[in-house]
C-alpha positions in Angstrom: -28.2 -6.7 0.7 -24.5 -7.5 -0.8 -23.9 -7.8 -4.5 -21.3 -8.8 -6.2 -19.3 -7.1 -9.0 -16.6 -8.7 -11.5 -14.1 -5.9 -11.8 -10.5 -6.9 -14.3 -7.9 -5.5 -12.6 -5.1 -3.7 -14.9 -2.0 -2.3 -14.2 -0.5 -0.6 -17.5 3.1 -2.6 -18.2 2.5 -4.7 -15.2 0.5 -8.3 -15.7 -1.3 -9.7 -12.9 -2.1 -12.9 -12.8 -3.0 -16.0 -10.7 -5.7 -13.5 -9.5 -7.4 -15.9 -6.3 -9.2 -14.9 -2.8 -11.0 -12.4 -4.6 -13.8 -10.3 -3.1 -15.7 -7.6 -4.7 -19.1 -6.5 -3.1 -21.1 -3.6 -2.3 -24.3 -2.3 -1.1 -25.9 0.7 -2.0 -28.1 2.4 0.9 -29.6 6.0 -0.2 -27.0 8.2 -2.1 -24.1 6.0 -0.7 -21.9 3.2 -1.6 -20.5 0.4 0.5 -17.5 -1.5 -0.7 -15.9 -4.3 0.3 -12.5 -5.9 -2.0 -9.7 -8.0 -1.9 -7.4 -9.9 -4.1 -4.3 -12.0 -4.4 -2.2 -11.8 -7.7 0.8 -12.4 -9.4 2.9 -9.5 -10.9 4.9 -9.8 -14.0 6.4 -7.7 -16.3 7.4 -3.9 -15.7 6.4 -3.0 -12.4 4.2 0.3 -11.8 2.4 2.2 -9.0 -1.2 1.7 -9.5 -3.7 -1.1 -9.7 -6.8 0.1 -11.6 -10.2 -1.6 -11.7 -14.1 -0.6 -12.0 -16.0 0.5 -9.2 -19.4 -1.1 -9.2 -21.7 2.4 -9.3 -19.7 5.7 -10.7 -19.2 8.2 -7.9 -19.5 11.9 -7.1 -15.9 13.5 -6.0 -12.6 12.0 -5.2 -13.6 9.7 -2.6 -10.5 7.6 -0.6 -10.2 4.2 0.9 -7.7 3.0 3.3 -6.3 -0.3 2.3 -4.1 -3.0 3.8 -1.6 -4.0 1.3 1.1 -6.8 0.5 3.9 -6.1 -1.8 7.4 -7.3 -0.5 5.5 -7.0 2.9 2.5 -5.6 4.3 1.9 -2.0 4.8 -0.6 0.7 4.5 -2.7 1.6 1.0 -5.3 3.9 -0.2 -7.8 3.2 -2.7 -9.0 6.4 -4.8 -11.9 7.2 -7.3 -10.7 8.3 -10.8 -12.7 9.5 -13.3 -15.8 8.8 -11.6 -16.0 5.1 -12.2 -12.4 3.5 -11.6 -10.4 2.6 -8.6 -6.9 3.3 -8.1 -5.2 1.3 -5.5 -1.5 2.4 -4.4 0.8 1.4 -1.9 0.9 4.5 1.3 4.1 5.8 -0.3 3.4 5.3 -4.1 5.9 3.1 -4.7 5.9 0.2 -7.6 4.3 -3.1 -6.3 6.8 -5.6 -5.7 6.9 -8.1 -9.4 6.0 -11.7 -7.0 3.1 -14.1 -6.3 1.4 -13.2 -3.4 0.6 -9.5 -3.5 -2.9 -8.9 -2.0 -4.8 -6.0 -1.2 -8.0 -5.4 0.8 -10.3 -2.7 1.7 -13.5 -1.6 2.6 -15.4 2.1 3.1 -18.0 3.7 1.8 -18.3 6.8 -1.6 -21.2 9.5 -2.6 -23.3 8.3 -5.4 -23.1 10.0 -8.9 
């Protein structure tokens, strides 16, 4: 069964607003955690490298998600496990998102249970 989660995305210097199309689910089978996310957003302010939010259930390692990404144009992402308990969602080559409407990221995958 899906269930939802109501992560707040933050970004240090950089604001995101207009936050719409937003998934966040998962599903927890055994010692695992299924993941499913996506958001569009506005970015404002100083622009930096990383999206941060809550994962849903804290995790064992330094799991990593592929990701499909819009900043200035679509291209490859990776969604990481920091701290146990927050995602980090990048662009593929780390560079500052793009300050505009209509960012978006999605991904979906699977992490080890704490």
């Amino acid at each position: 069964q899906w269930l939802n989660w109501s992560p707040t995305p933050t970004a240090g210097t950089m604001t995101l607003s207009s936050i719409t199309d937003t998934v966040y689910k998962f599903m927890i089978i055994g010692k695992t955690a299924f993941v499913e996310m996506a958001a569009t957003f506005t970015t404002g302010g100083t622009a930096t490298a990383t999206i941060f939010f809550a994962t849903p259930t804290a995790a064992v390692g330094f799991p990593a998600l592929s990701a499909h990404v819009n900043s200035s144009g679509f291209v490859a992402g990776a969604v990481y496990v920091t701290g146990g308990n927050t995602f980090g969602i990048r662009k593929y080559d780390s560079s500052n998102w793009s300050l505009a409407a209509g960012n978006y990221f999605r991904s979906e995958g699977f992490y080890r249970l704490a």
